[in-house]
N, C-alpha and C positions, 0 to 999 in steps of 0.2 A: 625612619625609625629602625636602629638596629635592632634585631633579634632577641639579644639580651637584657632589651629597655622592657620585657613583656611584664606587665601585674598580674596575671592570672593566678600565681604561685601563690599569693599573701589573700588572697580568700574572703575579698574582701564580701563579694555578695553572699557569702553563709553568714558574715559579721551582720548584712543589711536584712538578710532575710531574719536572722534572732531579733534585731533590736526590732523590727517590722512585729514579730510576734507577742513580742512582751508587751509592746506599745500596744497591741489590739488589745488585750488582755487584760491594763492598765486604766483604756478608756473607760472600762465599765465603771470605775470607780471616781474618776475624777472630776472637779465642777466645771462649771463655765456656761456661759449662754450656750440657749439648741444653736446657733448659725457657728461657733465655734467649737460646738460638737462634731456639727455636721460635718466641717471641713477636717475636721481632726480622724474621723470613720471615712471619709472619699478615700484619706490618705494610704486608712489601712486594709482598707480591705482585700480580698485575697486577688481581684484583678482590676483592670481597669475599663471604662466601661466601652464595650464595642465599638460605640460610635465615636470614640478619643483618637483608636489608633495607633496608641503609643508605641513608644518599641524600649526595648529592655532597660535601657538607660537613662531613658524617663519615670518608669514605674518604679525604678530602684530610687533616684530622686526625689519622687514624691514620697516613698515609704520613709525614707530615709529622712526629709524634712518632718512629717507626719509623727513620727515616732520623737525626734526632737520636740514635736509640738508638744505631745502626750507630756513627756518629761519637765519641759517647762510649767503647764498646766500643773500639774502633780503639784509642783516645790512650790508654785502660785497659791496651792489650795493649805498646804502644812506651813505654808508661814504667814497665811492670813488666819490659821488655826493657832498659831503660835502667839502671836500679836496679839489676840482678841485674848486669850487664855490670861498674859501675860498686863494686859490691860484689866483685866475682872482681878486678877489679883491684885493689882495694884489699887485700882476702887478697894475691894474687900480689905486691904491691908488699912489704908486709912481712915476704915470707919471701926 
């Protein structure tokens, strides 16, 4: 690999470590069963745990899937809030 192939420049782990942050930040508020809670808080938390191992390219990985999980979860929760809203109006409309 040439020299000039390097990513280091484009930043990407300040871009994983924010989306990492706001996703922690996000879980407080979003639904879903405790076992995909759980797995969605392993994801974010601030390290991983002693006995894992990992090494930096895993932990960014995981945050980084984690934080997509939050996000999905999120749009899961506003458009079963959307549907259900949108369903009650439709009832209410027809009576």
């Amino acid at each position: 690999m040439a020299n000039n192939d390097d990513f280091g420049d484009l930043f990407l782990n300040d871009l994983v470590l924010a989306e990492h942050h706001v996703a922690k930040v996000k879980l407080k508020f979003v639904g879903g069963s405790p076992f995909l809670r759980g797995l969605l808080r392993r994801g974010t938390q601030a390290a991983m745990d002693p006995e894992d191992h990992g090494n930096a390219l895993l932990e960014t990985a995981i945050g980084h899937a984690s934080a997509i999980g939050v996000c999905l979860q999120e749009e899961n929760d506003n458009l079963q809030t959307h549907v259900c809203l949108s369903l009650f109006l439709f009832v209410c409309d027809k009576h």
